[in-house]
N, CA, C and O atoms as a DFTB+ gen file, in Angstrom:
340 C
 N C O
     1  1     152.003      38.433      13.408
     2  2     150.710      37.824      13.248
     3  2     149.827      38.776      12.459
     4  3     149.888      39.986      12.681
     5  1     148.748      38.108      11.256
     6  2     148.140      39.121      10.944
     7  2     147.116      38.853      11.049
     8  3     146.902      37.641      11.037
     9  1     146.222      39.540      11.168
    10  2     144.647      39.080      11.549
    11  2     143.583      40.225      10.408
    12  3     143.637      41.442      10.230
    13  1     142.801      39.295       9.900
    14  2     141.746      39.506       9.010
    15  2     140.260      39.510       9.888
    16  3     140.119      38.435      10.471
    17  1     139.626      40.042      10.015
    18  2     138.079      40.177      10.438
    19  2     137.171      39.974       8.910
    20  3     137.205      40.897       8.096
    21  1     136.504      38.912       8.656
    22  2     135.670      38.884       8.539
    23  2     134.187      38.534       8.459
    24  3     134.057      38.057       9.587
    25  1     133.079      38.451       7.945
    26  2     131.986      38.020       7.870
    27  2     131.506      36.649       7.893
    28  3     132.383      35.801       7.731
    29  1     130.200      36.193       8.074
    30  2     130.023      34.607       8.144
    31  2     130.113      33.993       6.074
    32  3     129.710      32.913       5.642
    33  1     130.823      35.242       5.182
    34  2     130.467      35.121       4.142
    35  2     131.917      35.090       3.399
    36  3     132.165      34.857       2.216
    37  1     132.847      35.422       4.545
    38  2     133.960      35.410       4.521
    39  2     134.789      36.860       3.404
    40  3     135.869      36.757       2.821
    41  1     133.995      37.912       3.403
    42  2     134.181      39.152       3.348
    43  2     134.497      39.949       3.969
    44  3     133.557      40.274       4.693
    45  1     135.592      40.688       4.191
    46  2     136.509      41.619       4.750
    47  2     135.249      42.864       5.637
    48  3     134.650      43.618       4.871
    49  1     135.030      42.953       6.720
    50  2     134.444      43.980       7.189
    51  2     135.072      45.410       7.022
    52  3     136.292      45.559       7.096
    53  1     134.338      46.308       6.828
    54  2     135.110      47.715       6.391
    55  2     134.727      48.452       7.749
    56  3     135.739      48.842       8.331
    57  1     133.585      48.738       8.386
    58  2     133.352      49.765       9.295
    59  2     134.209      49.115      10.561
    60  3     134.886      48.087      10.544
    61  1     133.937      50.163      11.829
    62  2     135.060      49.809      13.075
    63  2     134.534      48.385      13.295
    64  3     133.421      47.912      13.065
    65  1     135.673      47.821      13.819
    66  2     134.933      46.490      14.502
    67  2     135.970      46.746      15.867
    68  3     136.753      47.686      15.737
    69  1     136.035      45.865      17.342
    70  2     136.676      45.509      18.074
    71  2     136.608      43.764      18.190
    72  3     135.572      43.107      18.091
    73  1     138.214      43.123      18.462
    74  2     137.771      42.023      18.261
    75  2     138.418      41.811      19.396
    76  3     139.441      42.480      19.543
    77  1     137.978      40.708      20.670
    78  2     138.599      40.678      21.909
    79  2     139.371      38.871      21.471
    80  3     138.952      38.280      20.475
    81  1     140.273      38.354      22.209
    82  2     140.621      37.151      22.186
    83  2     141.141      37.248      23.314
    84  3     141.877      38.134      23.748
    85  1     140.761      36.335      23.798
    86  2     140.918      35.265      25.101
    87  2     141.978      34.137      25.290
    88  3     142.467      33.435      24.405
    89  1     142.229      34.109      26.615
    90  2     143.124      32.760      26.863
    91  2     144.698      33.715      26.736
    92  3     145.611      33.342      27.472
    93  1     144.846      34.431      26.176
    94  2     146.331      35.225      25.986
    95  2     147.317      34.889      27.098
    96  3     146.864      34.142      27.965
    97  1     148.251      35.189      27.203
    98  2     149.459      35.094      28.359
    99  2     150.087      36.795      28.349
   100  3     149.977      37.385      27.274
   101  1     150.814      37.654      29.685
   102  2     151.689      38.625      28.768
   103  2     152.588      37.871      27.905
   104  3     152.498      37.960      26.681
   105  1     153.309      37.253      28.389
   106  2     154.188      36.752      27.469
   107  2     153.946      36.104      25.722
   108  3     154.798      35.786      24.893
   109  1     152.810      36.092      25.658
   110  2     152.613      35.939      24.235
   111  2     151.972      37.120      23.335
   112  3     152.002      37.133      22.105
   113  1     151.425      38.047      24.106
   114  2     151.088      39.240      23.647
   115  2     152.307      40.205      22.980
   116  3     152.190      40.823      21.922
   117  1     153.703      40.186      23.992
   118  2     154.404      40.648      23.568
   119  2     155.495      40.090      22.679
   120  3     156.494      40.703      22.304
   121  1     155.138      38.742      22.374
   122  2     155.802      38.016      21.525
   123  2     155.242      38.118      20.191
   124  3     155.723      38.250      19.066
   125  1     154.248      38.030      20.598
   126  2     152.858      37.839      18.953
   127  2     152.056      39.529      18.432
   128  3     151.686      39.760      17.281
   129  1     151.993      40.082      19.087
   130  2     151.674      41.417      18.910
   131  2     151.996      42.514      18.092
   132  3     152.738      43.445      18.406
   133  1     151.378      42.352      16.984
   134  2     152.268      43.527      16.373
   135  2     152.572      44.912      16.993
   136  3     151.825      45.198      17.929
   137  1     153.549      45.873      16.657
   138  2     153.759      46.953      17.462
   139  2     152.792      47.755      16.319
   140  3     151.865      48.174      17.013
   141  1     152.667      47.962      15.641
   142  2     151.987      48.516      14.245
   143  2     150.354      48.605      14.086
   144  3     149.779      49.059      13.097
   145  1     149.841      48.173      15.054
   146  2     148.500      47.975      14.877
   147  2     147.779      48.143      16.325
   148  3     148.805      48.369      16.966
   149  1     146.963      48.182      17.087
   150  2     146.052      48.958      17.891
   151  2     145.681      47.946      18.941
   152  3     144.550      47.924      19.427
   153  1     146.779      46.979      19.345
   154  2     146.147      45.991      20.345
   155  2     146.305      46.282      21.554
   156  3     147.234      47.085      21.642
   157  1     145.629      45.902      23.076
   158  2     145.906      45.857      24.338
   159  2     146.052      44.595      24.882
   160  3     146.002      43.605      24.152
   161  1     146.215      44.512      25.992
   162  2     146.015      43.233      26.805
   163  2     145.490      43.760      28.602
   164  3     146.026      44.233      29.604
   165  1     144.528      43.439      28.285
   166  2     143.359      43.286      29.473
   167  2     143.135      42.452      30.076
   168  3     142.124      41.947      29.587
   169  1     143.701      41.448      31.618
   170  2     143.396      40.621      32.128
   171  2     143.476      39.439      31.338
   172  3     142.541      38.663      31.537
   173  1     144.080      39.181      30.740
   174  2     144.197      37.751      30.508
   175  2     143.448      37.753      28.666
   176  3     143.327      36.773      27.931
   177  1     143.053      39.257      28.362
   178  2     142.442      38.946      26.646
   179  2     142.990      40.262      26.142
   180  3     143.057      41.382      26.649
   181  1     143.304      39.837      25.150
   182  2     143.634      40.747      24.208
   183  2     142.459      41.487      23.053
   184  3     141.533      40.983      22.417
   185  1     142.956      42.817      23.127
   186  2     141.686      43.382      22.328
   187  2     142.050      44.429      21.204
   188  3     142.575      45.521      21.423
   189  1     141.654      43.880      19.842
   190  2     142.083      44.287      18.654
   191  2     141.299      45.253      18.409
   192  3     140.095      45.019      18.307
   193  1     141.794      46.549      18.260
   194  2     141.017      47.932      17.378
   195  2     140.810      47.995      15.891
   196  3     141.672      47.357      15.286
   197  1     139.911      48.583      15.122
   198  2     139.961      48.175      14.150
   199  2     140.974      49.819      13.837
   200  3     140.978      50.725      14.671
   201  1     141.774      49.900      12.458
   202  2     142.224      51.033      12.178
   203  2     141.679      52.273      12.117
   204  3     140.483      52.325      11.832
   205  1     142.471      53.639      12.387
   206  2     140.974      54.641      12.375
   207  2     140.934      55.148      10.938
   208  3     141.707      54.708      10.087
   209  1     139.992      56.109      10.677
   210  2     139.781      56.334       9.095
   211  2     140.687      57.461       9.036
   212  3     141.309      57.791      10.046
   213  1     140.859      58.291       7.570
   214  2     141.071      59.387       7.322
   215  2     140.528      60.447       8.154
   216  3     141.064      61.432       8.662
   217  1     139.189      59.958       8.174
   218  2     138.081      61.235       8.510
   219  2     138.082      61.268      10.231
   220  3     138.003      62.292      10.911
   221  1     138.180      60.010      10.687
   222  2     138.323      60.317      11.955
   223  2     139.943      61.006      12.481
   224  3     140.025      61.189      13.696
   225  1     141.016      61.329      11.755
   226  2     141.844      61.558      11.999
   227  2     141.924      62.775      11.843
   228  3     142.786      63.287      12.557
   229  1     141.289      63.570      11.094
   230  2     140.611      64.956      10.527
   231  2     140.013      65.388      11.921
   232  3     140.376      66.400      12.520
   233  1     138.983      64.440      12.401
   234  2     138.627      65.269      13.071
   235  2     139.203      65.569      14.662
   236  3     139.076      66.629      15.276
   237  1     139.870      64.325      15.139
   238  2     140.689      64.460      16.176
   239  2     141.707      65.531      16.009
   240  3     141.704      66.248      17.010
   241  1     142.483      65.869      15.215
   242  2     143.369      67.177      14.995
   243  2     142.357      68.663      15.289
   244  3     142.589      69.571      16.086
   245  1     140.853      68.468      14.061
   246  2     140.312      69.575      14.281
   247  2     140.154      70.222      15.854
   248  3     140.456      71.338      16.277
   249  1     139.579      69.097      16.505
   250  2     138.997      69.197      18.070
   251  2     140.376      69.535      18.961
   252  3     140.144      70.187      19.979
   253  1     141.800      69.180      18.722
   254  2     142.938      68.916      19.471
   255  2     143.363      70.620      18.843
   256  3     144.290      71.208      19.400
   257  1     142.869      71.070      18.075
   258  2     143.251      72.758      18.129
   259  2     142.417      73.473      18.574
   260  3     142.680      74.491      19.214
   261  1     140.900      72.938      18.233
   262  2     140.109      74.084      19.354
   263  2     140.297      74.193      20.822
   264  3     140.165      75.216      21.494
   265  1     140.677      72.806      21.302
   266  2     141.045      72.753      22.876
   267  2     141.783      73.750      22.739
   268  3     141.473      74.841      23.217
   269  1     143.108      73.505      21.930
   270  2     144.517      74.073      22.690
   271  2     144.051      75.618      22.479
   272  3     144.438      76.503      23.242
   273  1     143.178      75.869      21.364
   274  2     143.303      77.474      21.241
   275  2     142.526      78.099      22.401
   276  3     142.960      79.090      22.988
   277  1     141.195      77.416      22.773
   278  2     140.408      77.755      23.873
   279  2     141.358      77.481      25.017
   280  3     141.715      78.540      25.535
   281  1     141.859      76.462      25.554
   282  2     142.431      76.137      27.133
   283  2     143.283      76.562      27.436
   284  3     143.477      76.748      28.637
   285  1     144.362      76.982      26.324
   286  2     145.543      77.602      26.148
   287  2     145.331      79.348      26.720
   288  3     146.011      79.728      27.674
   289  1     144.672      79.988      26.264
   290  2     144.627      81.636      27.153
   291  2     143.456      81.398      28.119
   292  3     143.077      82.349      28.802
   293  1     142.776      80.045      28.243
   294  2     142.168      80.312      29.744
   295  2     142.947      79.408      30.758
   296  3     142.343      79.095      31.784
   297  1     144.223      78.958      30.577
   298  2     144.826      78.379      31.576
   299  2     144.075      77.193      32.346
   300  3     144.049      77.012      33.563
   301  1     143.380      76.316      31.193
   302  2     143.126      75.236      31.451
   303  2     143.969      74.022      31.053
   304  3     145.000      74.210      30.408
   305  1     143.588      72.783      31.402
   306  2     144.207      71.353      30.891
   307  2     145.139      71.466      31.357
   308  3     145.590      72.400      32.021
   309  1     145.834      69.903      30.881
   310  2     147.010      69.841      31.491
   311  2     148.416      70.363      30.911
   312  3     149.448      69.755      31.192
   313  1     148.427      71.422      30.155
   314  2     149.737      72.565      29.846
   315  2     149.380      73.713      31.221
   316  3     150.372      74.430      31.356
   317  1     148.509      74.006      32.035
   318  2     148.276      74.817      33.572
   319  2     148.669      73.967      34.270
   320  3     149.013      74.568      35.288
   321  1     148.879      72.795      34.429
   322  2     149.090      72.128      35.793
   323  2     150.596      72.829      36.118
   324  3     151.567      72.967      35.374
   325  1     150.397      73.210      37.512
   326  2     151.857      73.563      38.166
   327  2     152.081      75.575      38.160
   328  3     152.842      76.328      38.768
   329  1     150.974      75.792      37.140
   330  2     150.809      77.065      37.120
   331  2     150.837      78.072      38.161
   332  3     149.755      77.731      38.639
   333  1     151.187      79.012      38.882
   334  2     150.675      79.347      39.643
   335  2     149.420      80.707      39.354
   336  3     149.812      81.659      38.679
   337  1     148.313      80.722      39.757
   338  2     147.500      82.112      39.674
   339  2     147.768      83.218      39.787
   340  3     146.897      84.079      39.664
């Protein structure tokens, strides 16, 4: 299935959107669902993410090394669990 978001002008939206749809079944979520694209299924609706950008992907890496470099020699997060003191 492919799904297009757009406007009452019928122009492609560019910034995030979330789009929820209703009425779903599991069984059609996992029939109709692409594996490739950012959907859930929540109680009975399904809820479409919009893709993330370049830039937000930049910055999730940036932040996912300061953790590890900070939590990592103070024996925080979950790489300490099971640690002993």
């Amino acid at each position: 299935m492919k799904l297009f978001v757009v406007d009452e002008r019928k122009v492609p939206i560019q910034e995030p959107y979330v789009v929820r749809l209703s009425g779903w079944s599991i069984e059609r979520y996992f029939s109709e669902a692409p594996e490739s694209a950012r959907w859930e299924f929540v109680r009975g609706e399904v809820i479409v993410y919009s893709p993330s950008t370049a830039e937000h992907q930049d910055l999730v890496g940036f932040f996912m090394y300061c953790f590890a470099f900070f939590a990592r020699p103070e024996a925080m997060g979950k790489s300490s669990l099971g640690r002993q003191q």
